[in-house]
Structure formats: structure tokens, C-alpha cells
C-alpha positions as a Markdown table, in Angstrom:
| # | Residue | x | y | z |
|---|---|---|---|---|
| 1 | Unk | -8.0 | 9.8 | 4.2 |
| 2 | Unk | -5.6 | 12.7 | 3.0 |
| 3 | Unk | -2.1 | 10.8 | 3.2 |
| 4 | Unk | 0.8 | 13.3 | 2.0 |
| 5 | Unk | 3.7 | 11.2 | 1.0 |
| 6 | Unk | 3.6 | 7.8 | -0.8 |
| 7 | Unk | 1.8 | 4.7 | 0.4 |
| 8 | Unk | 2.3 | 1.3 | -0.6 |
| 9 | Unk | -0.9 | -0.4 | -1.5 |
| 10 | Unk | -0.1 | -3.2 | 1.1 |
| 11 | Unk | -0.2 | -0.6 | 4.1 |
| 12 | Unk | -3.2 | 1.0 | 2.9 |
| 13 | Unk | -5.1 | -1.8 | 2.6 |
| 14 | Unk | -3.8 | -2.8 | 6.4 |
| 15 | Unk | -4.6 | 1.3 | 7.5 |
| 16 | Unk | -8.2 | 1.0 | 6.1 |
| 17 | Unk | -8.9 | -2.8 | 7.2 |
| 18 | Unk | -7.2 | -3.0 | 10.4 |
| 19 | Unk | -7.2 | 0.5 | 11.8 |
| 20 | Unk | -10.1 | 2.2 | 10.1 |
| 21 | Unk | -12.6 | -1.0 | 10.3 |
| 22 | Unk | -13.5 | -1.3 | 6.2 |
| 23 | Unk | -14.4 | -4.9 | 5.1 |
| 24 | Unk | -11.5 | -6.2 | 3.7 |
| 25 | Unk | -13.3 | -6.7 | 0.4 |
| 26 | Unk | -14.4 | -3.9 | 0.1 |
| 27 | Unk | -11.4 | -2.0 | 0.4 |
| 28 | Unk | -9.8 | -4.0 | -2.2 |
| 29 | Unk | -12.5 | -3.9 | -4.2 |
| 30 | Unk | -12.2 | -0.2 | -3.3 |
| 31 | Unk | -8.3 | 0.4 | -4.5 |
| 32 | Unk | -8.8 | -1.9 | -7.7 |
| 33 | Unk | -11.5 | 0.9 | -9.1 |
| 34 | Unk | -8.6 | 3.1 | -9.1 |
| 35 | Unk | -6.8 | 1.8 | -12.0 |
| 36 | Unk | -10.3 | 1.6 | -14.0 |
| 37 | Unk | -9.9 | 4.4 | -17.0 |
| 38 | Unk | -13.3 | 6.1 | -16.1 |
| 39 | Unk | -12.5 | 6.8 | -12.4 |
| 40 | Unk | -8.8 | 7.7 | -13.1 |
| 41 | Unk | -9.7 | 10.6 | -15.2 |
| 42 | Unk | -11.3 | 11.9 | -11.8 |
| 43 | Unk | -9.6 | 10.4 | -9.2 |
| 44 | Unk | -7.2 | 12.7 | -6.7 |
| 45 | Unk | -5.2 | 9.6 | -6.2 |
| 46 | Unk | -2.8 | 8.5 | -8.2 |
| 47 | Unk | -1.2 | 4.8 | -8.6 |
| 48 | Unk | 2.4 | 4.1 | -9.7 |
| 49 | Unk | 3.7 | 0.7 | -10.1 |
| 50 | Unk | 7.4 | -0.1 | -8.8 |
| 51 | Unk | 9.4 | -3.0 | -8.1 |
| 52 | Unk | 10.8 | -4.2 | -4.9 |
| 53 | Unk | 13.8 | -6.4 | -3.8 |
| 54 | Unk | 13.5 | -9.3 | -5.3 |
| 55 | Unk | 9.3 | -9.5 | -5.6 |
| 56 | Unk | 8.2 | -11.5 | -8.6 |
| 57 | Unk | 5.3 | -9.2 | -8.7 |
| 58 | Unk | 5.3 | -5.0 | -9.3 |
| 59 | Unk | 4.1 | -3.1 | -6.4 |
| 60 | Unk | 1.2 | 0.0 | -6.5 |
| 61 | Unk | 2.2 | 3.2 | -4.5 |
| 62 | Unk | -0.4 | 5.6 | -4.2 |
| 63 | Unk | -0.1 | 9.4 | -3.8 |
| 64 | Unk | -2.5 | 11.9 | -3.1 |
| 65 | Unk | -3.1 | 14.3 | -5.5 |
| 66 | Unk | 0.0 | 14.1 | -7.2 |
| 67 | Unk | 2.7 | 11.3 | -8.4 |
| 68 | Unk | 5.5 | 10.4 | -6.3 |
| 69 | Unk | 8.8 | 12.0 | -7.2 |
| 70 | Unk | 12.0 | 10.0 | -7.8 |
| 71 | Unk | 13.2 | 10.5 | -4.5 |
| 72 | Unk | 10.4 | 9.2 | -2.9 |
| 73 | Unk | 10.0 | 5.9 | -4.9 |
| 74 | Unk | 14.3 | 5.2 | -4.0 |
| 75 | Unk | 13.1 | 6.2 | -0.8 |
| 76 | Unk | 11.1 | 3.1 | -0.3 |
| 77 | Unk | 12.8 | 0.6 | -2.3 |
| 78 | Unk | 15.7 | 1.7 | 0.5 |
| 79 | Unk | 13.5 | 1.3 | 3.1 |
| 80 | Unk | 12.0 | -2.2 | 1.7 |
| 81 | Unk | 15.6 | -3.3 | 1.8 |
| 82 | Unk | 16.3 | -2.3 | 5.4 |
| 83 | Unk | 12.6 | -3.7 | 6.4 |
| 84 | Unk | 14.5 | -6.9 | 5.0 |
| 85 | Unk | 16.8 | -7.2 | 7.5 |
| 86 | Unk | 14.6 | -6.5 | 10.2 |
| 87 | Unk | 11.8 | -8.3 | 9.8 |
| 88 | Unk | 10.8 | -11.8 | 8.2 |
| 89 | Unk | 8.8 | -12.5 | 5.2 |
């Protein structure tokens, strides 16, 4: 999967899970390998961590082959704020 513009981890886990059919487990298992040293050297994908609203917890966003640029990251931290008053937690 070739995605061209930041992904939260949340919706990529949902994408691959849900949509694509992977275990669960396995895709989690899957997106935690990322952030081990040894496969990061290699890896195409890259993981930033941001924070959200009012999350007590940081977010990951991944990016394909490059890091997200600042425009992109206030992009969805605007867009986590609208999803706020659209949808319930």
C-alpha cells in the first residue's frame, strides 16, 4: 500500500484490518516493527509523533517515503478538531 499524504496510525490500522482483511494482530504487530532501530534504517515509511486535541497520549502519522511537512501535520490537527464536532468519541 503506496499512500501519498499522511496517515494516522489509527486509520491505517482500520484500512489494513477492515478493508484489506489483515489479522488485526498482525497489523499491529506489523506497524510496531517500524519504530524498531534495525528496520527504520530500511524502511520507506516513516513515523512522526504529534499531538491531538486534548489526547493524553501522542499520535503516530506515517508517510511514505518521506516525512510529513508542517502543513500537513496542522492540516490534521485542523481536521481532528473539526472531526470533533462532528462526530462522538
Amino acid at each position: 500500500m503506496h499512500f501519498e499524504v499522511p496517515v494516522l496510525r489509527r486509520v491505517l490500522e482500520s484500512i489494513l484490518a477492515f478493508d484489506c482483511g489483515f489479522d488485526q494482530v498482525d497489523v499491529t504487530t506489523a506497524l510496531n516493527s517500524l519504530t524498531r532501530e534495525d528496520y527504520a534504517k530500511n524502511a520507506p515509511v516513516f513515523r512522526t509523533v504529534i499531538r491531538l486535541g486534548d489526547e493524553p497520549r501522542p499520535n503516530h502519522v506515517y508517510t511514505y517515503k518521506r516525512r510529513p511537512t508542517t502543513a500537513e501535520l496542522e492540516a490534521l490537527r485542523a481536521l481532528y478538531s473539526e472531526r470533533g464536532t462532528c462526530f462522538d468519541r
